[in-house]
N, C-alpha and C positions, 0 to 999 in steps of 0.2 A: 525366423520365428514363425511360431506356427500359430494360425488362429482357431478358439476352440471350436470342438466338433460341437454342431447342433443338435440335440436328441432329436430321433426321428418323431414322425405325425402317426401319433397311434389311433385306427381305426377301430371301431367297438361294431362288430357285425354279428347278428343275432341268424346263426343257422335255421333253414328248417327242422330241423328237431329238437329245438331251443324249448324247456319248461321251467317254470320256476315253482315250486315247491313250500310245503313250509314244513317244519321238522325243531320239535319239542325235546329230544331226544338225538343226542350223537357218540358214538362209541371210538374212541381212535384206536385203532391196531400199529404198529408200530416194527419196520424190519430193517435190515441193516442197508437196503434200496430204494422207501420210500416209505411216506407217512399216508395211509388210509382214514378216510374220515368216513363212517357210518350213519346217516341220518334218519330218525324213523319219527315214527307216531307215539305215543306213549297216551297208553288211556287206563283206566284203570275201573271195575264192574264193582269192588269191593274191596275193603283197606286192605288184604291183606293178600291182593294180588295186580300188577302191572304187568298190563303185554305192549312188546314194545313191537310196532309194527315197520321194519327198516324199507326203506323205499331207494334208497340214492346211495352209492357208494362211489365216491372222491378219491383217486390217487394221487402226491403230491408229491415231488421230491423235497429231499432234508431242504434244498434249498427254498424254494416253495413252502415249504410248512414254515422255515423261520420268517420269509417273508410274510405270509398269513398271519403270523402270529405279534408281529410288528404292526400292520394295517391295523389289526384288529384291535391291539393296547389302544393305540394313539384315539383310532375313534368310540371306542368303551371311554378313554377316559375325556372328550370333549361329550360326548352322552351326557357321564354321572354330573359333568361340570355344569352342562345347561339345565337338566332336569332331577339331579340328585342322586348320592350313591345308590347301586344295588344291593337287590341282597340277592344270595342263593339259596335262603331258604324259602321254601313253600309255602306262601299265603293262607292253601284254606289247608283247614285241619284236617284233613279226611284224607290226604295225601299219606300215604307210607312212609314211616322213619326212613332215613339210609340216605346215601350218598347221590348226591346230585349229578348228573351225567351230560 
């Protein structure tokens, strides 16, 4: 009988070329080898125009994308539980109709 394996001791080590970012805006592209995440800036001069300025592009495999996307349910919904549902629409009025990204 065999006794179980221990998960190994994961290290979290921050390269020197380590940034952290922040991003308003993320576009996913999507191929038959992996899932791309696009993150940018999104500002807008007047209603009836938004430039999205991408800074960070994320490659992920399928595997990786479903795992991200696991991570991410479980802590959105302890989020909305402590602090209350979100929404996805847009607070101030001045923002442009259309679809959230």
């Amino acid at each position: 009988m065999s006794t179980p394996a221990q998960p190994p001791q994961v290290n979290l080590v921050q390269t020197p070329d380590y940034r952290e970012s922040y991003a308003n805006s993320v576009q996913v592209r999507v191929s038959v080898w992996d899932f791309q995440l696009v993150f940018g800036l999104a500002s807008s001069e007047s209603p009836e125009e938004v430039t999205i300025r991408n800074h960070d592009a994320i490659f992920l495999s399928p595997q990786q994308a479903k795992a991200l996307f696991n991570v991410l349910g479980q802590n959105l919904a302890q989020y909305e539980q402590a602090f209350g549902a979100l929404s996805l629409e847009p607070q101030n009025h001045n923002f442009p109709e259309g679809p959230v990204n």
